[in-house]
Each structure stands twice: as C-alpha cells, then as structure tokens.
LUMVEXSE-790537 format. One record per residue (C-alpha): chain; residue in one letter; x, z, y. Coordinates in nm, 4 decimals. Layout:
<atoms>
  chaine  residu        px        pz        py
       A       A         X         Z         Y
...
</atoms>
This chain:
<atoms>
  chaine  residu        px        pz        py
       A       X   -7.8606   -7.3007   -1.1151
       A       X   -7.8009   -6.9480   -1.1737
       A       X   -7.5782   -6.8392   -1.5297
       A       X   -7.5068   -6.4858   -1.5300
       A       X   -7.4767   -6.1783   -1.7884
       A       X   -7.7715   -5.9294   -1.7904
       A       X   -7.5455   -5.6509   -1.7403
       A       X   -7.4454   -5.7745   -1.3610
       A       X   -7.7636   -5.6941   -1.2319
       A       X   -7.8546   -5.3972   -1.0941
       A       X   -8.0084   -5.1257   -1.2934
       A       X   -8.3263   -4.9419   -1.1171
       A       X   -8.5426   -4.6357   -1.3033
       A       X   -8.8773   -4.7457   -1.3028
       A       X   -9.0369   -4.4931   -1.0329
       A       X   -9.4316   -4.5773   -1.1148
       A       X   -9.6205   -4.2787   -1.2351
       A       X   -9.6283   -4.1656   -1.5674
       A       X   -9.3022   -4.4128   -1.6370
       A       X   -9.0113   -4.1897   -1.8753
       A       X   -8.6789   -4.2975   -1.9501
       A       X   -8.7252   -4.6631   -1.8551
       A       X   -8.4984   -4.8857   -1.6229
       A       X   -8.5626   -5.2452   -1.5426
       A       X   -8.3100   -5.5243   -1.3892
       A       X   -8.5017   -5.7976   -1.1899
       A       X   -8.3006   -6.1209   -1.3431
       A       X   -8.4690   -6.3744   -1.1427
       A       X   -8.7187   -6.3216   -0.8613
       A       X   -8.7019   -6.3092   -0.4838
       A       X   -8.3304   -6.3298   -0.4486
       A       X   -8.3122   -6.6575   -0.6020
       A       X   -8.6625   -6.7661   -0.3958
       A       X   -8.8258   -6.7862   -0.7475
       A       X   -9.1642   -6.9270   -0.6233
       A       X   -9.3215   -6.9226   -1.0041
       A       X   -9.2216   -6.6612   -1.2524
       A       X   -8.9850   -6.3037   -1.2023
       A       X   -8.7644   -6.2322   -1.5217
       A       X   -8.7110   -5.8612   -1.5261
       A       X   -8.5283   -5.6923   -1.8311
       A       X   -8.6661   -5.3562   -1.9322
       A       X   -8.4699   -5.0806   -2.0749
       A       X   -8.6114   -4.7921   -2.2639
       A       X   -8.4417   -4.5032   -2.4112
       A       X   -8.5830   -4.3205   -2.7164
       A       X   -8.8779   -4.1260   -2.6478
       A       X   -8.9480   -4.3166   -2.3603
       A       X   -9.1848   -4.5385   -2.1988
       A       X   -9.3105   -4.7137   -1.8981
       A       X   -9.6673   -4.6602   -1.7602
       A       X  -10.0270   -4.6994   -1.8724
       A       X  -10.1389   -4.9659   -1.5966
       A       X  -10.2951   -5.2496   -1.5509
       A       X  -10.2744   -5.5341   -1.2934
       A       X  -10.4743   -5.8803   -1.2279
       A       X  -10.1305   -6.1336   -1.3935
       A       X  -10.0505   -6.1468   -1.7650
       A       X   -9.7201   -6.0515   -1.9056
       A       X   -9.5053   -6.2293   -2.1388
       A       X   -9.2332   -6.0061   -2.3245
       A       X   -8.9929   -6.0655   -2.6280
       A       X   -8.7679   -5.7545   -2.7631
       A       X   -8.4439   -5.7717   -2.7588
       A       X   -8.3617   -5.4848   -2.9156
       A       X   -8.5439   -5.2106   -3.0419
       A       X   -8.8648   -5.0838   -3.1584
       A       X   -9.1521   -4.9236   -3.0419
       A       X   -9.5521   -4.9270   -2.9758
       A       X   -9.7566   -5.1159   -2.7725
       A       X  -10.0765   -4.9111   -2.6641
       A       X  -10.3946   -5.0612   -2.5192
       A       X  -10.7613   -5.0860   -2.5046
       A       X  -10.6976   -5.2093   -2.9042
       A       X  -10.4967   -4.9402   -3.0253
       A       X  -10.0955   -4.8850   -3.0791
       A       X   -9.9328   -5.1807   -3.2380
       A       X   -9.6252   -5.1608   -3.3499
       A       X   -9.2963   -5.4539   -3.2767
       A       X   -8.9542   -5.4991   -3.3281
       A       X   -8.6575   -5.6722   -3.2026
       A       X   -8.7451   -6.0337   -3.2520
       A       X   -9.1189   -5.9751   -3.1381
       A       X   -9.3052   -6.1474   -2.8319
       A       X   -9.5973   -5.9439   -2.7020
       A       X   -9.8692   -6.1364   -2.4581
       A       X  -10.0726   -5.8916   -2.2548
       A       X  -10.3533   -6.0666   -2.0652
       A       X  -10.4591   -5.9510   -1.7010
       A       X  -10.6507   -5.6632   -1.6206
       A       X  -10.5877   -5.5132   -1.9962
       A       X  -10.4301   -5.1394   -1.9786
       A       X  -10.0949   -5.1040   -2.1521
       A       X   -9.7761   -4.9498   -2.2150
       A       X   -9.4866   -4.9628   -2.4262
       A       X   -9.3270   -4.6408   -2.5841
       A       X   -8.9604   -4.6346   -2.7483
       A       X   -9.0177   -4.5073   -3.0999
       A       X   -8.7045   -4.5831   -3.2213
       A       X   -8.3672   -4.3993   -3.1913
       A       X   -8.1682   -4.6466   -3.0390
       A       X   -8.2688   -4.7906   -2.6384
       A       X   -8.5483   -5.0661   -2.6312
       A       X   -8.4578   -5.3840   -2.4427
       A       X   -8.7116   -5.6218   -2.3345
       A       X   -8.7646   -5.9083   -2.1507
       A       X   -9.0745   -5.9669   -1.9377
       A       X   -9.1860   -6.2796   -1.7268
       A       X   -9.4729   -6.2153   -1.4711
       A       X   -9.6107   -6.4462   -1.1570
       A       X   -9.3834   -6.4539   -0.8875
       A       X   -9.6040   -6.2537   -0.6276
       A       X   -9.7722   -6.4794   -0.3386
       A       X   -9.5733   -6.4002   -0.0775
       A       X   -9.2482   -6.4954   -0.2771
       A       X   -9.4473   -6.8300   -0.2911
       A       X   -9.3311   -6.9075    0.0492
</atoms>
C-alpha cells in the first residue's frame, strides 16, 4: 500500500506538442508495477493548456481545483472544481485553464501493456 501527499512526487512540464503551461505528476504507474490504471495529477496555470490529441484508451478526470474548458469534436464545455470529465477513446481533446488561479486535475488512464508485465 502506497499513502503519500501529491506534492512528493515529482513535477514534469508536459513536453507534447502544442502543450502550454501544464505539468503533470505520475501518482501511481510503473514505479509501483501498476498493471491496471496510471493516476497522474495535472497542473495547469492560467492561460494554459495541454494538447489537442487523441489516443485509442479513455480518460477519467475530476478537478481539483480550478476552472477551465474542455474542447472536442462537441464543442468547449465548460467545468469546475468538483467536476468529473469522461473522454472516450479516439475522441480529440484538450483542456484550457480559463481561470486565474492554476487548474489541478486528476486523470486515470490504462496502465500501458508493457507495464502489464
């Protein structure tokens, strides 16, 4: 069993293209052998963003803190702290920070296959 405070993980900036002002801690994933599910917390400061991709798992968020837009095939729809978001595989999406205070976020994804060993 792991119990540890998000701010004891290490902080990355999220290097994908098109990603602004957004910083993500992996909470659980390969160096606890997580064979199902990765736990990353997101970090967005105003203004910014992360990406407009899309990839073949789902995502399942909840904000922390924060408010902003979620963009996709359907349009920008806006959440707040408090909010879970579902995004289903293959859909395009992004989140942008339209807030003035940093956007915290938790997202679970598939632990990738070759965690699964």
């Amino acid at each position: 069993m792991k119990v540890q405070p998000i701010a004891t993980h290490e902080q990355k900036t999220v290097e994908m293209p098109g990603a602004e002002g957004a910083k993500m801690r992996m909470l659980i994933g390969p160096a606890e052998q997580a064979k199902n599910f990765h736990m990353r917390h997101f970090e967005v400061k105003p203004g910014g963003f992360t990406p407009h991709h899309q990839h073949d798992y789902e995502h399942e968020i909840v904000i922390l803190k924060g408010e902003g837009t979620a963009n996709s095939t359907e349009g920008e729809r806006p959440f707040k702290a408090g909010d879970i978001i579902w995004v289903p595989a293959n859909e395009m999406h992004q989140f942008r920070n339209t807030g003035s205070a940093p956007l915290e976020f938790i997202c679970l994804i598939p632990a990738p296959m070759d965690c699964a060993k």
